[in-house]
N, C-alpha and C positions, 0 to 999 in steps of 0.2 A: 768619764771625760771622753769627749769623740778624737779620733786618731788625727795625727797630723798630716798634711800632705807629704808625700815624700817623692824625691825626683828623682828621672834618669834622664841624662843630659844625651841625645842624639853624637854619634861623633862628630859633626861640622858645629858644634855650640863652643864658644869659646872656653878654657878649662876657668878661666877668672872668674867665670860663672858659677863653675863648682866651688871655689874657694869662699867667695863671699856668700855666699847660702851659707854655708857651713859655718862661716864665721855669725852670722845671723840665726843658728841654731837648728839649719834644715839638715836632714837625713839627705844624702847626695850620692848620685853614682855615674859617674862616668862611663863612656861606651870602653875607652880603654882598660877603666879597671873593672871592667865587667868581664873582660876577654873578650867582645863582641868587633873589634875595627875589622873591618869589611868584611863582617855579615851582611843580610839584607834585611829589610826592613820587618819581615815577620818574626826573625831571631828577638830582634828586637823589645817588638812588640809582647812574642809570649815572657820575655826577660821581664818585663814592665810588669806583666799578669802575674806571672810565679812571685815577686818581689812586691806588689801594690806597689806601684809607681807611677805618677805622669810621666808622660815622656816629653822632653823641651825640645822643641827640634825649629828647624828652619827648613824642611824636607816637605814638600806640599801632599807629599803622597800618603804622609799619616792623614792629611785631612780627608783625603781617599778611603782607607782603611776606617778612620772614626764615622763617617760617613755610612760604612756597609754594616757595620756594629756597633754596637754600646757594650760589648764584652770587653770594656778594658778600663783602666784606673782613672784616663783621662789625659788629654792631649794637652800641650801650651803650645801654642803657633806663634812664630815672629817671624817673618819674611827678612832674610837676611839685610838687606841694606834700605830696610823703613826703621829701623833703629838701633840707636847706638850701646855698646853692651853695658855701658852701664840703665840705661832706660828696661832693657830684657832683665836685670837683676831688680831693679824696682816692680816693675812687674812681676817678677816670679816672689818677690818677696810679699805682696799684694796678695797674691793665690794664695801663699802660704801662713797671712796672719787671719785672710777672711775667710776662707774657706775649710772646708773637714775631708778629711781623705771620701767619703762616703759622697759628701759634695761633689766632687770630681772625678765622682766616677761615671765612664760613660760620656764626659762632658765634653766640648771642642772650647780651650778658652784663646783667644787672640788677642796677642800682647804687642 
């Protein structure tokens, strides 16, 4: 059976985010409960690589990063205020019924 997506929520992604994944049976990790709040963005990044993780963010500079590599699990982009957080958990829950960790990897999705 191919593995599941499993996520790391950027710190600016709202935590109800992480709740309802989880309630919906996703593998979730928070920038707080990672220890990473005010890290920079490649803490981050190699957090996501060492753990197989999308990372969920609203931060335009992973699309930068996803951009210069395909070395990572895979990106979910939502531009903070084009939608509303319940729409970013529909979405993120979408990545995580159609797609396979392997799917997403390397991948840039916009939510």
């Amino acid at each position: 059976m191919a593995e599941r997506v499993r996520f790391h929520l950027d710190e600016h992604v709202n935590p109800s985010v992480a709740h309802a994944l989880r309630r919906h049976g996703a593998d979730v990790t928070t920038t707080s409960e990672a220890g990473l709040r005010t890290r920079d963005d490649e803490a981050h990044l190699q957090f996501a690589r060492a753990t197989q993780r999308v990372i969920v963010t609203h931060d335009a500079d992973f699309l930068r990063i996803a951009s210069q590599t395909s070395d990572h699990w895979g990106v979910a982009y939502c531009h903070r205020s084009s939608r509303s957080v319940g729409d970013l958990i529909r979405g993120l829950i979408v990545v995580y019924e159609a797609l396979t960790a392997e799917e997403m990897k390397g991948r840039v999705e916009f939510l």
